[in-house]
C-alpha positions in Angstrom: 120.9 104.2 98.2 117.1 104.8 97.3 115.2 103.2 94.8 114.4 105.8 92.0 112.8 105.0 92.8 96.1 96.1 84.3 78.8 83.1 76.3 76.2 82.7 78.8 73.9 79.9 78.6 71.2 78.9 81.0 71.5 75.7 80.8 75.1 75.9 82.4 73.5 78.5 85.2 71.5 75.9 85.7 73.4 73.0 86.5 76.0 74.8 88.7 73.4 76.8 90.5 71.7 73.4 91.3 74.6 71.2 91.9 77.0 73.0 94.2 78.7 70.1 96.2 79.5 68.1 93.2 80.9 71.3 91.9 83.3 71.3 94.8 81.8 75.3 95.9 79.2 76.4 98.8 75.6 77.3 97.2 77.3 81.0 98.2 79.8 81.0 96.9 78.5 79.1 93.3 75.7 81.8 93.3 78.1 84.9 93.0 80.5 83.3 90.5 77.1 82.6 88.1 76.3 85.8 88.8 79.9 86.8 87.0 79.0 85.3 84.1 75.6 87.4 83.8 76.8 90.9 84.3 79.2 92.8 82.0 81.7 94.1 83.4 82.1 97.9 83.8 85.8 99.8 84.1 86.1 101.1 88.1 83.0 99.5 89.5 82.1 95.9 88.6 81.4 94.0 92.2 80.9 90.4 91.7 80.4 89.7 95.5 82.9 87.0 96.1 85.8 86.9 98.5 88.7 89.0 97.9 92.2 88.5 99.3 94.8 91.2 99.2 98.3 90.1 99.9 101.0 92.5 100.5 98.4 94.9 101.6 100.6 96.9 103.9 102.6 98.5 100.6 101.5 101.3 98.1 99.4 99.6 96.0 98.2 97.3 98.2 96.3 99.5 100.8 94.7 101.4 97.9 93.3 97.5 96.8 92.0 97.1 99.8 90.4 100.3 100.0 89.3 99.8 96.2 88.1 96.7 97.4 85.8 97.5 100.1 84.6 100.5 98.4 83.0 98.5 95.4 81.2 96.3 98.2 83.7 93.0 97.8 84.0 91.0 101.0 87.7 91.9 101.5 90.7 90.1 103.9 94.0 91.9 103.8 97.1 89.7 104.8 99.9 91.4 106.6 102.3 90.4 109.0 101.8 92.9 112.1 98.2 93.7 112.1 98.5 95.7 115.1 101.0 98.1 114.0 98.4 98.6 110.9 95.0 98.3 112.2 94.4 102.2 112.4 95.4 102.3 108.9 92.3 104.2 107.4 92.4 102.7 103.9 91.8 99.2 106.1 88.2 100.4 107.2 85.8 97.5 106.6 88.1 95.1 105.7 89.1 92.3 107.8 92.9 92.3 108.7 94.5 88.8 108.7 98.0 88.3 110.2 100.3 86.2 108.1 104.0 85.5 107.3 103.1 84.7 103.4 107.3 83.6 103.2 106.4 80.8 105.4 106.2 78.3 102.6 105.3 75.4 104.5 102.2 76.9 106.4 100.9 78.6 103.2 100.8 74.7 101.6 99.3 73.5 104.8 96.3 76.2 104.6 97.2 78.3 106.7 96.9 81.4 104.6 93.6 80.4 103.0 91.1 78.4 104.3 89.1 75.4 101.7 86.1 77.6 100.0 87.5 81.1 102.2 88.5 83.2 99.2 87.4 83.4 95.4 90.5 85.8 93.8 93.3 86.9 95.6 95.2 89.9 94.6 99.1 90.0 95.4 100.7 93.2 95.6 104.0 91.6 97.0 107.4 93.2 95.8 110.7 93.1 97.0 111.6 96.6 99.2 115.1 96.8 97.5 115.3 94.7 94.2 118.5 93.0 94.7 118.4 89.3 93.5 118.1 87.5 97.0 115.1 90.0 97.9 113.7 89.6 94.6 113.8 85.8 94.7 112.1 85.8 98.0 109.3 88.1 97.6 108.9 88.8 93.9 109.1 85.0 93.1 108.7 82.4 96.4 106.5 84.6 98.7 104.0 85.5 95.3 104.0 81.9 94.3 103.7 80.6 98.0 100.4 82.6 98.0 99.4 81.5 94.3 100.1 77.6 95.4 97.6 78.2 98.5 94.8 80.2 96.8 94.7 77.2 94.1 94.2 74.8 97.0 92.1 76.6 98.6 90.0 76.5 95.5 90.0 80.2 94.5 89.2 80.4 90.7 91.4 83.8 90.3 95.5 85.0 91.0 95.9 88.4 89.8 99.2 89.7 90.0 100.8 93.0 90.3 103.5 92.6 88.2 105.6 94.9 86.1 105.8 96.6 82.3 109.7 96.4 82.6 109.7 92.6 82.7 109.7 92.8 79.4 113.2 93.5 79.2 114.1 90.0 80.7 111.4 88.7 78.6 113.6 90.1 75.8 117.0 89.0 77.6 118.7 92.7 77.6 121.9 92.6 78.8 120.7 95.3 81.2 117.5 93.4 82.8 117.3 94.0 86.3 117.2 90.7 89.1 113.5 91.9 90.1 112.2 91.4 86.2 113.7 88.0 85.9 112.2 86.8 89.0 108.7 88.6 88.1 108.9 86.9 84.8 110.0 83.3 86.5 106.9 83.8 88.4 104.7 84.4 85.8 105.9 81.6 84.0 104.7 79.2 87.5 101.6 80.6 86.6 101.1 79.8 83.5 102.0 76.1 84.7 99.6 76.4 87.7 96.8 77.3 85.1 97.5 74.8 82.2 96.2 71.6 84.1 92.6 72.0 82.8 91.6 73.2 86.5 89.4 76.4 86.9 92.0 78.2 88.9 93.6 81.1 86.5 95.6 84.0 86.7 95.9 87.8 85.4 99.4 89.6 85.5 98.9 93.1 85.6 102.3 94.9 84.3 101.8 98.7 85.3 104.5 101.5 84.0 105.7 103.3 86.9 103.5 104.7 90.0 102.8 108.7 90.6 104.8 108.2 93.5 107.8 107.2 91.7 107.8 110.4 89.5 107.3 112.7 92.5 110.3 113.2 94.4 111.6 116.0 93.0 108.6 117.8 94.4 110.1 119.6 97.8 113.6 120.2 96.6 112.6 122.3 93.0 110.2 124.2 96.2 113.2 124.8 98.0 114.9 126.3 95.3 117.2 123.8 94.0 116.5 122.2 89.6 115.0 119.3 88.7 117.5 116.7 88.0 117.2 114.6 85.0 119.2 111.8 83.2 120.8 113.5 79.9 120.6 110.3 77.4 122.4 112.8 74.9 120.8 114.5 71.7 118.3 116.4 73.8 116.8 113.1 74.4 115.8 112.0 78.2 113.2 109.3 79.3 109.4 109.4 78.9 106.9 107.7 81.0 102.8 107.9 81.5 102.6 106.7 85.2 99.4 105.5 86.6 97.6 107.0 90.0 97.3 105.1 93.2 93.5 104.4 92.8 93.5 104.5 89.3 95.6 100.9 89.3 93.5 99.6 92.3 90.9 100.1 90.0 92.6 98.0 87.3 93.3 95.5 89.3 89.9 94.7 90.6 88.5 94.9 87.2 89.9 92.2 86.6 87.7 89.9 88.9 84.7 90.2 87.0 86.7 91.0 83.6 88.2 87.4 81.4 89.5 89.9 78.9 92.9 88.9 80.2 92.5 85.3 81.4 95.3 84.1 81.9 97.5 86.7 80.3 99.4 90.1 80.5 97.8 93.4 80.7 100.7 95.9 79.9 98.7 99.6 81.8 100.2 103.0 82.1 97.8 105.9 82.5 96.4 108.4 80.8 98.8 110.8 79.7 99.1 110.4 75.8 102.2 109.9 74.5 103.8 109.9 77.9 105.7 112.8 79.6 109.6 113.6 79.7 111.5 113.9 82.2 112.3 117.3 81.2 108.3 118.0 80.7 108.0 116.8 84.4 110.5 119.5 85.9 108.6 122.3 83.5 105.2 121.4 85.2 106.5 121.2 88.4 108.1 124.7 87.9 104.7 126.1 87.0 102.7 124.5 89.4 104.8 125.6 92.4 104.8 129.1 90.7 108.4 129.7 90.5 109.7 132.9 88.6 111.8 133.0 85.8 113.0 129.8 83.4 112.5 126.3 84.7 115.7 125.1 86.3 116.8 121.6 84.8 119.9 119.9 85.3 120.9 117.6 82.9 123.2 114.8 84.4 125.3 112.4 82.1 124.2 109.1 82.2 127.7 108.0 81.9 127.8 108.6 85.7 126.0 105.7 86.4 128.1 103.7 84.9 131.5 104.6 86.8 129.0 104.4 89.8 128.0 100.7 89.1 131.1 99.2 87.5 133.1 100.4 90.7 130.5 99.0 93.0 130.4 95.7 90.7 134.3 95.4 91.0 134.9 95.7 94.5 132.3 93.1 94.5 133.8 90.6 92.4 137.1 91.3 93.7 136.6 91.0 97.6 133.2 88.7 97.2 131.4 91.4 98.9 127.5 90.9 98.7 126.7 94.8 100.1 128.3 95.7 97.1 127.0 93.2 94.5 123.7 94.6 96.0 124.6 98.3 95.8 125.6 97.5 92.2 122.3 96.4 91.5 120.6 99.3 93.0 122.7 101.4 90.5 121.7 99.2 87.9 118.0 99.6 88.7 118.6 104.1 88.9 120.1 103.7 85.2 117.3 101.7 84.0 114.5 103.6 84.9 116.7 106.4 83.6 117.2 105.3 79.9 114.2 103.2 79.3 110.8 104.9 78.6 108.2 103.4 80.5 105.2 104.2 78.5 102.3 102.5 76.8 100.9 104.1 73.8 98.0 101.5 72.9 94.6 102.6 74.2 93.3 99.6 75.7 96.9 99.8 77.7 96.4 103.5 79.0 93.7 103.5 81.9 92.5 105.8 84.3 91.2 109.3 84.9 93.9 111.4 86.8 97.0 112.8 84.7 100.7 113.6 86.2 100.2 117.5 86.0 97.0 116.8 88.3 98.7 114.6 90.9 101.5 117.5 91.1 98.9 119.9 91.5 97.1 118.4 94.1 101.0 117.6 96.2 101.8 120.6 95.8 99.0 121.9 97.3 98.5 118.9 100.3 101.8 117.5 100.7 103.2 113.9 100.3 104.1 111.1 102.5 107.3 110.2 102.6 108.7 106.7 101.2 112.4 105.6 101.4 112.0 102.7 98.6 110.4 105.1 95.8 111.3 109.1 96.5 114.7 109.6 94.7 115.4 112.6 96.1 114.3 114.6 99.2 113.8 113.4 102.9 111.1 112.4 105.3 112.0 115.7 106.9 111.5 117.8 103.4 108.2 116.2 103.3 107.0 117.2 106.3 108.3 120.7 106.7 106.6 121.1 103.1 103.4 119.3 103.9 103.6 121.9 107.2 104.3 125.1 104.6 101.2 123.8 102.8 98.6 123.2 105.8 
């Protein structure tokens, strides 16, 4: 089943920039983080020159931090496990590509992943491919805090983390919270314990609302002829969302290098689409956009469906102590969730960015989208590219 699928005084300049070694940093290194504290930082293009670490670079988000990253002028390393398989990647040009297993607990302790005084922030973009709990626990949680141990080692000052807006919901304890947010939120609460020893290693967890990408996969099949499906919540009510761009979030999350507003904290981001969009509003635009004649076609689907769906999955699971189908039930549980709850910010300082949802759609419908098995809900890799061929 597919996933359905943000005081200065000279006196203290002086005594670091002069004092380095006892400091514990290189005269390099010391010079860019004073020079930190000098500049204001500016939305989408601070660059305070210090080493950059990107891990789970190889995903979505991460290859647009890395590019993000390199664009701004940072010195950027992006950790992956097979750098060969990735080193034509474009969005890697002028970053150095590092190969490393980041689950491998014991060499990230040993320094393996960093080296002493070799990186200033790194930026994890790890999450779990599926969200079932033993993925979740392994990447969302171990593998995140496996790098977070080794940066504070290796005496980076900054862990900023791509988290999630729905951890809230475990935060809150819903009876519906999904394994990935409890494990997100598990983390976050490591880092808050990492940071409270009066060290100058810190963190920033970036909680975004849902990617483009995630919203787009009805794009090929309302092409070919076929509605856009939504989840009917009853009342003429469905979910609403305002996703954030690719770049957009890269952007958000290298902000916070040279940025303390969140120090330490939570940064709930969605983009810039006021008041969020429908579900139903998402089929309407994509309707217009690919030019269709006549009235939108929509198709309303129960949400009671997901329930037969997940407590049949959930009982052959409990009743045979099948795990494929304790994790299929959780996959179900994750479709419904995104289905009822509105992931949407509404706060200004929480809504960041530049490109809107009706822009994104204009511009795949015009060039064509890659194909990705853990966020398209619908569609296949072939759709994709017979459309991307239509549009070429």
């Amino acid at each position: 089943m597919k996933l359905p699928s943000l005081f200065f005084f000279p006196g203290i300049f002086l005594s670091i920039a002069t004092a380095p070694v006892a400091m514990g940093f290189s005269p390099q290194t010391s010079s860019k983080r004073t020079m930190r504290l000098q500049a204001a930082p500016v939305p989408g293009e601070s660059c305070t020159g210090e080493k950059i670490s990107v891990v789970g670079a190889t995903g979505y988000i991460g290859k647009a931090v890395v590019k993000e990253s390199v664009r701004r002028g940072y010195p950027t390393v992006a950790v992956m496990r097979d750098v060969e398989k990735n080193k034509g990647e474009p969005k890697f040009q002028g970053a150095t590509l590092q190969k490393f297993d980041v689950t491998d607990r014991q060499s990230c302790l040993d320094g393996n992943l960093f080296q002493k005084g070799g990186v200033d922030t790194v930026i994890c973009c790890l999450a779990s491919r599926t969200g079932t709990k033993s993925d979740s626990y392994a990447i969302d949680y171990q593998a995140s805090l496996n790098c977070a141990e080794a940066a504070k080692a290796a005496g980076a000052r900054r862990f900023i983390l791509l988290s999630a807006y729905c951890v809230k919901s475990a935060e809150r304890k819903d009876p519906y919270a999904l394994q990935f947010q409890y494990a997100k939120m598990e983390l976050e609460q490591k880092l808050k314990e990492l940071t409270s020893d009066g060290s100058s290693f810190d963190f920033v967890s970036v909680r975004p609302t849902a990617f483009f990408k995630s919203v787009s996969g009805q794009l090929e099949v309302v092409d070919g002829g076929a509605p856009f499906v939504y989840f009917d919540l009853g009342n003429n009510r469905c979910a609403r969302c305002n996703p954030i761009s690719e770049p957009d979030l890269a952007a958000a999350l290298l902000d916070n290098v040279a940025d303390d507003t969140y120090k330490n904290g939570i940064w709930n981001i969605g983009g810039p689409d006021a008041g969020g969009l429908s579900m139903v509003e998402q089929g309407e635009i994509l309707h217009k956009i690919l030019k269709k004649e006549g009235e939108p076609k929509l198709l309303g689907v129960p949400i009671g469906l997901f329930d037969v769906i997940i407590n049949g999955l959930q009982w052959v699971s409990d009743t045979f102590s099948n795990q494929w189908f304790d994790d299929a039930a959780e996959l179900g549980r994750i479709g419904k969730y995104y289905a009822v709850e509105d992931m949407l910010t509404t706060d200004p300082s929480e809504m960041y960015g530049r490109t809107k949802l009706e822009e994104h759609y204009t511009y795949i419908a015009e060039n064509g989208q890659e194909y990705d098995p853990y966020t398209s809900v619908f569609g296949s890799a072939e759709g994709k590219e017979k459309f991307k061929e239509k549009v070429s």
